[in-house]
C-alpha positions in Angstrom: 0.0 0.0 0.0 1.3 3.2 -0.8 0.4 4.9 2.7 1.0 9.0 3.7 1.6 9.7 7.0 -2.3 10.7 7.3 -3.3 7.3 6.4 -1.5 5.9 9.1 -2.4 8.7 11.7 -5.9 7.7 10.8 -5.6 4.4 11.1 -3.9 4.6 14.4 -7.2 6.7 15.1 -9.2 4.0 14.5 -7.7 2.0 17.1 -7.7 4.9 19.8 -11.4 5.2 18.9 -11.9 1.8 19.2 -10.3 1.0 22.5 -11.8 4.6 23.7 -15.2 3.1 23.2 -14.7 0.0 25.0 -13.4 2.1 28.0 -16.4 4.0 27.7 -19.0 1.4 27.4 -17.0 -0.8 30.3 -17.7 2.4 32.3 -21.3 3.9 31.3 -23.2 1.7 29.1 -24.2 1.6 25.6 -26.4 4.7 25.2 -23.9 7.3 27.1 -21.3 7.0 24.2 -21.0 8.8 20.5 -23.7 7.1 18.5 -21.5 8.2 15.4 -18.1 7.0 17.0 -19.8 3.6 17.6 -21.4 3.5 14.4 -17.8 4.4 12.5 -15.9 2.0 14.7 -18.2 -0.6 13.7 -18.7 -0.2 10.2 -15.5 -0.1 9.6 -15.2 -4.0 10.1 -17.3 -4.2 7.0 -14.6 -1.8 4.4 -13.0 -4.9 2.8 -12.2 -2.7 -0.6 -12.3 1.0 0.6 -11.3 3.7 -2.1 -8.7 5.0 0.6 -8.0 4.9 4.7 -10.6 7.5 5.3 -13.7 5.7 3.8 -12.7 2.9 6.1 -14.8 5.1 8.6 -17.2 6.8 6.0 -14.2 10.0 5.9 -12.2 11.7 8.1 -15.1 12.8 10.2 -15.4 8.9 10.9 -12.2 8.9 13.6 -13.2 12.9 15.6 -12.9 10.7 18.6 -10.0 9.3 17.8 -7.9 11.2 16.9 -9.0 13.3 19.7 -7.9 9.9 22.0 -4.0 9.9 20.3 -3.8 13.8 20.9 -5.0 12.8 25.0 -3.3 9.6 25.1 0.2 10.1 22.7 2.8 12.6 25.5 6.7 13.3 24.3 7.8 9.8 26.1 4.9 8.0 24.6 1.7 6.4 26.5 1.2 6.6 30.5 1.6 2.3 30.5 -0.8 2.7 33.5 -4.0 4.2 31.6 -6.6 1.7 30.3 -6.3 3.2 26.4 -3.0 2.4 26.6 -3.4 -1.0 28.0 -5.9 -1.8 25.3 -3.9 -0.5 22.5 -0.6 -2.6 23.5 -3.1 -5.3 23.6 -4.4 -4.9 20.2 -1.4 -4.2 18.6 -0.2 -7.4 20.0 -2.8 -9.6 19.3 -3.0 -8.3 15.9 0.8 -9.4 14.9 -0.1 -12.9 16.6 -3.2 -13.0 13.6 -1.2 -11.4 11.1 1.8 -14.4 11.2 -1.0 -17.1 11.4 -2.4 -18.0 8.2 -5.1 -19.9 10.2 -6.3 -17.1 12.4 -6.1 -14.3 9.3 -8.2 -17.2 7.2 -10.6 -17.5 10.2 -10.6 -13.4 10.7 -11.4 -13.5 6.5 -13.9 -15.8 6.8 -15.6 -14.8 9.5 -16.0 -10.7 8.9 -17.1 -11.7 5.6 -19.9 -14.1 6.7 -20.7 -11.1 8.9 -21.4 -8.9 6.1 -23.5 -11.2 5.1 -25.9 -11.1 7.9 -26.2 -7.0 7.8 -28.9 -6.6 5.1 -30.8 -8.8 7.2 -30.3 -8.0 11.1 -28.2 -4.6 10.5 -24.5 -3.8 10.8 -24.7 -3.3 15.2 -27.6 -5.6 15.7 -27.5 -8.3 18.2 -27.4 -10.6 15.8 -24.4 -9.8 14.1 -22.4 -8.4 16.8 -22.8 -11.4 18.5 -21.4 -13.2 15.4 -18.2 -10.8 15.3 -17.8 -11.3 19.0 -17.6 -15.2 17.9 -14.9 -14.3 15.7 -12.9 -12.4 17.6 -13.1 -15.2 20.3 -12.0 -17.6 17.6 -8.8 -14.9 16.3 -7.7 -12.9 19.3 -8.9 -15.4 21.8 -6.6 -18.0 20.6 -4.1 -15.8 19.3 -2.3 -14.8 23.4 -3.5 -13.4 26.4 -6.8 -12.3 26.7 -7.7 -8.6 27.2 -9.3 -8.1 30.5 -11.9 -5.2 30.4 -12.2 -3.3 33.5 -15.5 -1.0 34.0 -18.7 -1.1 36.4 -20.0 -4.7 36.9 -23.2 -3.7 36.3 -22.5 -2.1 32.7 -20.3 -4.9 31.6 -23.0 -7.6 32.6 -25.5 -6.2 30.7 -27.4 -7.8 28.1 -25.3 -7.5 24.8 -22.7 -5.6 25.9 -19.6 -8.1 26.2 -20.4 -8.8 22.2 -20.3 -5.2 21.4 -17.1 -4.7 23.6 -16.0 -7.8 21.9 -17.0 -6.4 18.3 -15.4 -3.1 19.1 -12.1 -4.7 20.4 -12.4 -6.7 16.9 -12.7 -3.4 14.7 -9.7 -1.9 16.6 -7.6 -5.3 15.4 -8.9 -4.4 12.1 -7.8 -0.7 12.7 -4.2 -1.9 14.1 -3.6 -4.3 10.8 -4.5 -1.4 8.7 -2.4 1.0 10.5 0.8 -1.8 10.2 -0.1 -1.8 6.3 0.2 2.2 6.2 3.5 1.2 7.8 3.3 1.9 11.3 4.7 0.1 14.6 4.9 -0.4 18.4 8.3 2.1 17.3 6.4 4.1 15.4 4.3 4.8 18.4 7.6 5.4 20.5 9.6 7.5 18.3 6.9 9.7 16.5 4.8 10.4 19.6 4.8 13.9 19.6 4.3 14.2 15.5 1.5 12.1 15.6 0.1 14.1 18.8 0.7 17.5 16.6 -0.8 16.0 13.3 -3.8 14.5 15.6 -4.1 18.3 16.4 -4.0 19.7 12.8 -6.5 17.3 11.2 -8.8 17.8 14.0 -8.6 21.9 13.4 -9.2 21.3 9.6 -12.0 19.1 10.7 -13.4 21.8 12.9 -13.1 24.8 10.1 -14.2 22.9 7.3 
């Protein structure tokens, strides 16, 4: 892929949004997060041939939140190794090189988002129905592929109907985000050494969101 530096800022986006949204959900439920955040995050599990990065979440506009997440979470030195975001995202990134150098898993991650797509004409891209088919698949991938991620939030939020496949089918779309972001070239380095100019590009794309 021939990747600019703002494909692969927004592609790290969409993991910051991703794990963003499963912090929030742990914490608060469903219905107290950003509808379109949600909606971007999980739709973009369905882009199998996008046009470019950015229609991966339906434009630019897709990742607001996160690319507001790497500006809050992305300091000179890095991540803070002790905030959930960046916990989740070291988590991701990891799991997602453990799928990406098993030809079983990425057959079984193929397979399985694209018998997903088939159910959303008939029970909808977030419906319980298929999001408890992607959390299926992302048992079947990341679950088998190391460690599982252990989602901290209030009890009662977490145990709520649904809500472990949508944290499940959230954590899935920010594998999807972290395999993009390693085909626009970036790394666990890349994280490290360009910190701060991802930080600072975070910042600009959000002001030309804002003024456009």
């Amino acid at each position: 892929m021939n990747a600019t530096a703002t494909d692969r800022l927004l592609a790290l986006a969409g993991v910051f949004q991703a794990v963003t949204l499963v912090d929030q959900i742990a914490h608060r439920g469903r219905a107290n997060v950003d509808a379109a955040a949600l909606t971007a995050s999980i739709n973009s599990l369905y882009q199998t041939d996008p046009d470019n990065v950015a229609a991966v979440y339906g434009g630019t506009g897709g990742v607001r939140m996160g690319l507001q997440a790497v500006m809050d979470h992305l300091g000179r030195r890095g991540m803070d190794a002790q905030h959930p975001i960046a916990y989740y995202t070291a988590c991701v990134l990891f799991l997602e090189g453990r799928i990406h150098r098993s030809a079983v898993l990425t057959q079984k991650l193929t397979e399985g988002v694209r018998a997903a797509i088939a159910k959303v004409p008939m029970f909808g891209a977030d419906g319980a129905t298929t999001l408890t088919h992607l959390s299926e698949v992302y048992q079947q991938t990341a679950g088998q592929a190391g460690p599982r991620i252990v989602v901290r939030g209030d009890p009662e939020q977490i145990k709520a109907m649904g809500t472990a496949d949508l944290i499940r089918s959230l954590l899935l779309a920010a594998i999807r985000s972290a395999w993009l972001w390693r085909q626009c070239g970036g790394s666990r380095l890349t994280l490290l050494l360009q910190s701060r100019r991802l930080r600072d590009s975070a910042r600009e794309l959000l002001g030309a969101l804002e003024t456009a």
